[in-house]
C-alpha positions as CSV (number, residue, x, y, z in Angstrom):
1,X,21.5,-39.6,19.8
2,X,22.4,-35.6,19.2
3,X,24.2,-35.0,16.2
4,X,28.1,-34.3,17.4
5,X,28.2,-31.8,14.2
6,X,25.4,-30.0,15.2
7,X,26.2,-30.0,18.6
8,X,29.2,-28.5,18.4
9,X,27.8,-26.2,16.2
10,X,25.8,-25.0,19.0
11,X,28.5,-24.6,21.7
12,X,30.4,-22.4,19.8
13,X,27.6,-20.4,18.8
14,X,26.7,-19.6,22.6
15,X,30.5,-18.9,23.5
16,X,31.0,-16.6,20.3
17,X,27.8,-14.8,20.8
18,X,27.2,-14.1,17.1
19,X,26.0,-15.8,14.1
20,X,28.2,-14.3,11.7
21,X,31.9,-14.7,13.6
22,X,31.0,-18.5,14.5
23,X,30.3,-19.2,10.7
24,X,33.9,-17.6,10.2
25,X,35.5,-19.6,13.3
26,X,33.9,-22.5,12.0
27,X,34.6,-22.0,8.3
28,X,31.3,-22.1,7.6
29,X,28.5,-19.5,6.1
30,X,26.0,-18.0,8.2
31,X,23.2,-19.9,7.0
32,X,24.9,-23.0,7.4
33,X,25.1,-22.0,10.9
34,X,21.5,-21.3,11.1
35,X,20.3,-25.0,9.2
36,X,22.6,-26.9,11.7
37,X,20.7,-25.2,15.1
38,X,17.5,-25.6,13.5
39,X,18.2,-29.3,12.8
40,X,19.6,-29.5,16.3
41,X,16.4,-27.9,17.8
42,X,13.8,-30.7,15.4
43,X,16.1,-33.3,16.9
44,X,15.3,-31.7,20.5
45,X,12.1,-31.3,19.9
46,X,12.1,-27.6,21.5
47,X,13.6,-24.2,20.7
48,X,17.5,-23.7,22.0
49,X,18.0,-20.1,21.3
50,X,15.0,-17.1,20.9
51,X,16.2,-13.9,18.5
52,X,16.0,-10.7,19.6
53,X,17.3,-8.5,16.9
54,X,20.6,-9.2,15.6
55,X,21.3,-11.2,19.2
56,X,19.7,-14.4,20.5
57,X,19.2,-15.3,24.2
58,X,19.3,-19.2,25.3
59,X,15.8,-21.1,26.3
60,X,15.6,-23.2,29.5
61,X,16.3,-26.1,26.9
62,X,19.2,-24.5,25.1
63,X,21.2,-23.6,28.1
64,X,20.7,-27.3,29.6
65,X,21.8,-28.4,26.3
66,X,24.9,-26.2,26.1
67,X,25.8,-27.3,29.7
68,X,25.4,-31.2,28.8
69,X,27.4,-30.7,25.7
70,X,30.3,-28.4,27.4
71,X,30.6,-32.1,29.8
72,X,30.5,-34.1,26.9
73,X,33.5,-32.1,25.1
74,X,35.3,-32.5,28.6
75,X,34.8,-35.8,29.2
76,X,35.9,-36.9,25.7
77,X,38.9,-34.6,26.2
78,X,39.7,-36.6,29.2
79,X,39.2,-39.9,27.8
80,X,41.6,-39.2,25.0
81,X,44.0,-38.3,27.3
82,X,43.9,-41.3,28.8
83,X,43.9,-43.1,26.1
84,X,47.1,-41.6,24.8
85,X,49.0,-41.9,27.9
86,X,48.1,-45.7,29.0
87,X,49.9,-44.9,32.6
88,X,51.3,-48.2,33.6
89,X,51.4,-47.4,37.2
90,X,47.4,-46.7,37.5
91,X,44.2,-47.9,36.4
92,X,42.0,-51.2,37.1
93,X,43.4,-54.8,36.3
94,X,41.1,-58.1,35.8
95,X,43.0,-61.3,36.7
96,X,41.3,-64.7,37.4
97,X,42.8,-67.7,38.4
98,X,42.0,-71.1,40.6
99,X,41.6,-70.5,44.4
100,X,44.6,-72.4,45.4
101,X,46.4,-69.8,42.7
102,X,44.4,-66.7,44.2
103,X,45.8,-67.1,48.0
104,X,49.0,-67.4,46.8
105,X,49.2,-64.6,44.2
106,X,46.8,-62.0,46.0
107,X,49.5,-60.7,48.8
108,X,52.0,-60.0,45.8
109,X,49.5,-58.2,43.1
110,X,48.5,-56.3,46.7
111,X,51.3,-55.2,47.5
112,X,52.2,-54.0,43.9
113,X,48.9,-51.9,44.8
114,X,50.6,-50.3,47.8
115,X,53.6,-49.0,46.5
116,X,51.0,-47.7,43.3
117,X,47.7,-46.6,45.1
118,X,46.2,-45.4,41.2
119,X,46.2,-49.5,40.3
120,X,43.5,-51.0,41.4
121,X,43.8,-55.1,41.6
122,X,40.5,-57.2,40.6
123,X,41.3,-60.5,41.5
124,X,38.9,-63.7,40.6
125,X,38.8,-67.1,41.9
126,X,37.4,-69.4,39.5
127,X,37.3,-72.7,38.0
128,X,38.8,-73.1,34.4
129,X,35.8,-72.5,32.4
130,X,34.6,-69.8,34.2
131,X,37.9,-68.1,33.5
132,X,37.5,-68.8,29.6
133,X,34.0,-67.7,29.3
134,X,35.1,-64.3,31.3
135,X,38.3,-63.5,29.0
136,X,35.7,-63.9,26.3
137,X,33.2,-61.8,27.3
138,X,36.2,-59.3,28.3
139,X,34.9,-59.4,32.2
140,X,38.7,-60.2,32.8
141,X,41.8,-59.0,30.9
142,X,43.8,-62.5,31.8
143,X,43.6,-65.5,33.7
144,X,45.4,-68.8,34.7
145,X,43.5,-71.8,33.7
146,X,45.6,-75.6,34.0
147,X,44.9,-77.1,30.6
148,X,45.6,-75.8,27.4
149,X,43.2,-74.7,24.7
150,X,42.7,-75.7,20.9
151,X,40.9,-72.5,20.2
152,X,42.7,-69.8,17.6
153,X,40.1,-67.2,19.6
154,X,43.0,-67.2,22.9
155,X,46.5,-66.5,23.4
156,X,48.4,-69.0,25.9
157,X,51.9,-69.3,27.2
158,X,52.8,-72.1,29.9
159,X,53.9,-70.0,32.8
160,X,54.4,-73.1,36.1
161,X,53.4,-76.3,37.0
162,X,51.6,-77.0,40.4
163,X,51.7,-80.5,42.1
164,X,48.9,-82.0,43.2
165,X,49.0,-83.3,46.9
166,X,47.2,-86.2,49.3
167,X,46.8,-84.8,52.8
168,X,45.8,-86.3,55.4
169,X,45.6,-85.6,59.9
170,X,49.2,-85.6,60.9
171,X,48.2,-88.7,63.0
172,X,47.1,-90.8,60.2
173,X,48.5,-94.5,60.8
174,X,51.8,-95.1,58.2
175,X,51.2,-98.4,58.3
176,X,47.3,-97.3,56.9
177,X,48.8,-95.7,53.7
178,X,47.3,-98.2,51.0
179,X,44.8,-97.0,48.9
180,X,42.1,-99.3,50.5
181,X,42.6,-98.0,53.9
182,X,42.6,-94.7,52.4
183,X,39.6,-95.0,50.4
184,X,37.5,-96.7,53.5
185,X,38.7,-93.8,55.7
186,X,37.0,-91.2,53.6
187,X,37.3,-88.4,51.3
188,X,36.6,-84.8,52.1
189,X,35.0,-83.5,48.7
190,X,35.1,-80.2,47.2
191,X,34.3,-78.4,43.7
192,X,37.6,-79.9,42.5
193,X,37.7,-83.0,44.9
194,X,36.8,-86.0,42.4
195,X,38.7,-84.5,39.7
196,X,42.0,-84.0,41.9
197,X,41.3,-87.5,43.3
198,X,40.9,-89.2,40.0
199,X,44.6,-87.3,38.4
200,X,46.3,-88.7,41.6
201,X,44.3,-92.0,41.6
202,X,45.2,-92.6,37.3
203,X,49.6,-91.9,38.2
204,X,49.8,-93.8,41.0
205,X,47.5,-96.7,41.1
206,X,47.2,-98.2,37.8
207,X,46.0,-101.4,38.8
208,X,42.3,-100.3,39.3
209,X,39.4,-98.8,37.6
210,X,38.8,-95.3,39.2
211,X,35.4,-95.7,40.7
212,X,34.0,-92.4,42.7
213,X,30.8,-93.9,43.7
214,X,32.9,-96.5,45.9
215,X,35.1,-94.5,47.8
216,X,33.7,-93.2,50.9
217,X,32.3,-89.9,51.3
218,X,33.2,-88.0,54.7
219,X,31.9,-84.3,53.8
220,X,32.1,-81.9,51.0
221,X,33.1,-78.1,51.6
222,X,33.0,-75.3,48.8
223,X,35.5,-73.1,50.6
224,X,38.8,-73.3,49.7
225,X,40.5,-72.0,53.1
226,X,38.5,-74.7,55.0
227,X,38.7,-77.8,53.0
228,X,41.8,-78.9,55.1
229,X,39.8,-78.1,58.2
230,X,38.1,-81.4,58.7
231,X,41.5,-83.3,57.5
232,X,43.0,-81.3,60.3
233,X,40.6,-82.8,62.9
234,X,41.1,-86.3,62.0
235,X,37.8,-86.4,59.6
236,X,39.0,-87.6,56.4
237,X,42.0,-86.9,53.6
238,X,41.5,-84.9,50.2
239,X,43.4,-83.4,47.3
240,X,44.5,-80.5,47.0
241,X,47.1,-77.8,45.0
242,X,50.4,-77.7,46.8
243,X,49.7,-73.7,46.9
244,X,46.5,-74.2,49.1
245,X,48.0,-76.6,51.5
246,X,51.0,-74.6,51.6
247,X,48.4,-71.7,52.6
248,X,46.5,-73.8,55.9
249,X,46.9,-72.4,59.0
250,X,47.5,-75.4,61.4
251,X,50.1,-77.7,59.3
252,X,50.8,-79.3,62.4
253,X,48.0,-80.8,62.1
254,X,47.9,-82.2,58.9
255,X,50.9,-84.4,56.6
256,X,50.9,-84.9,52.7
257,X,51.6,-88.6,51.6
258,X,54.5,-89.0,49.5
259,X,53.5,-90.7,45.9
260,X,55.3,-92.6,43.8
261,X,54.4,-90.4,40.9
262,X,54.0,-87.0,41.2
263,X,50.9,-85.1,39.7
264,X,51.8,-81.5,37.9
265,X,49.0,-79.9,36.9
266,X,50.7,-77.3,33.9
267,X,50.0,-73.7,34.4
268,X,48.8,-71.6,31.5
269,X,48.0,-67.8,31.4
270,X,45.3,-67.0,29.0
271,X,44.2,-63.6,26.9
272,X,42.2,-63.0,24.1
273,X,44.0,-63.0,20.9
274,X,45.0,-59.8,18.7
275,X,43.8,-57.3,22.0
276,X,46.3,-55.7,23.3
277,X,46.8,-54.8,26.9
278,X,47.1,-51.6,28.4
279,X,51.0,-51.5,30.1
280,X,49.7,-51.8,33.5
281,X,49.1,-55.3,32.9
282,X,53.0,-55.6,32.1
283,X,54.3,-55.6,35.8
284,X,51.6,-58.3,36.6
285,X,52.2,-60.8,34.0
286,X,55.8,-60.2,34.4
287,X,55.3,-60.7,38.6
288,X,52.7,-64.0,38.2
289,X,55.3,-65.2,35.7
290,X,58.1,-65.4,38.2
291,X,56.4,-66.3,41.3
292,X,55.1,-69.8,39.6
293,X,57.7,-70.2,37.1
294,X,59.8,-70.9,40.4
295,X,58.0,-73.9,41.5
């Protein structure tokens, strides 16, 4: 790497022209001018400058050099001045959060976007550890995970709850609501499917081991917008967030059986610990707090 010192040395000798005034401007004697473009030139590896008399004239290298270190000074200009101002109406923002969570907050952080075109929204949707490995590695700024953590590394705050819900067609038989009619008709799987399942299955039917391996299968989808597809056509029932059944296009289609017990998962929003945010990230906390601390 160039030596900044030197460097700057360097671009202030090719503006001022002359050996003597940039020692001045630079409080600095003139052969401490000269040592620092010599070292500059070993570190190079080729002249910058060629003396003719009292002036100097820049080499092929030494004018590439000045013009590369001119962009530097710029662009570290500029990054300080961003820095120091920490607009909250622009820049990029990293948010992850569940799927069910992502179709529901999307069309708000979007249309915080559109009244402020210089924010630029990077949504996620991921499962909870995926979330807390990201946050650590700083891919994301925050996220919304649904457990909380034992881990001094995070800062948490419980933001919402979101109920879990049983849907099945909107023709499924009343009289069919027990869980062994329900369990025989089939389950439509997903990522989250068994662990959904097992939350609803541990509230509301205590009198039984929960056994996955002996309730029937009837497909498994990764998508979130299409899990309630095959529920829709008759195909099966599943679990899912209240926020992604709320989201399905045909809800004539499909009906949510009412439980006994209602399962809540608990909402937290997650940040590393001791970083502070830049201010743009005020407004979105501030929005993703309200919209599920209404629920």
């Amino acid at each position: 790497m160039l030596n900044t010192q030197w460097l700057h040395t360097f671009i202030t000798l090719v503006e001022v022209g002359h050996f003597t005034q940039t020692a001045e401007k630079l409080f600095m004697t003139q052969p401490g001018v000269s040592q620092h473009i010599k070292k500059l030139e070993e570190q190079a590896g080729t002249p910058l400058i060629k003396r003719v008399g009292k002036r100097f004239e820049l080499t092929p290298a030494g004018q590439q050099l000045y013009q590369y270190g001119v962009k530097r000074q710029e662009d570290e200009k500029q990054l300080l001045g961003q820095l120091l101002a920490d607009d909250p109406l622009s820049g990029e923002c990293y948010v992850a959060c569940s799927g069910s969570l992502a179709m529901f907050l999307y069309p708000h952080l979007l249309h915080h976007q559109q009244n402020h075109p210089a924010i630029s929204i990077h949504l996620e949707s991921a499962p909870n550890h995926r979330i807390i490995e990201g946050i650590k590695s700083s891919q994301f700024d925050i996220g919304i995970i649904t457990h909380s953590l034992d881990d001094p590394y995070f800062e948490q705050s419980e933001i919402g709850q979101e109920a879990l819900c049983l849907v099945v067609p909107a023709n499924y038989p009343d009289e069919k609501l027990d869980k062994e009619s329900l369990y025989s008709f089939g389950f439509i799987n997903h990522p989250d499917g068994k662990h959904y399942l097992q939350q609803v299955h541990m509230a509301n039917f205590t009198d039984s081991h929960f056994d996955f391996n002996k309730i029937t299968k009837s497909g498994y989808i990764n998508q979130l917008n299409q899990i309630l597809l095959p529920v829709s056509k008759g195909l099966g029932f599943t679990v899912l967030p209240e926020k992604a059944v709320s989201q399905f296009s045909y809800q004539d289609k499909i009906k949510t059986l009412p439980l006994a017990n209602t399962v809540k998962q608990e909402l937290y929003l997650l940040r590393k610990q001791h970083r502070p945010l830049p201010k743009r990230y005020q407004h979105i906390i501030a929005t993703i707090t309200l919209l599920l601390s209404q629920d």
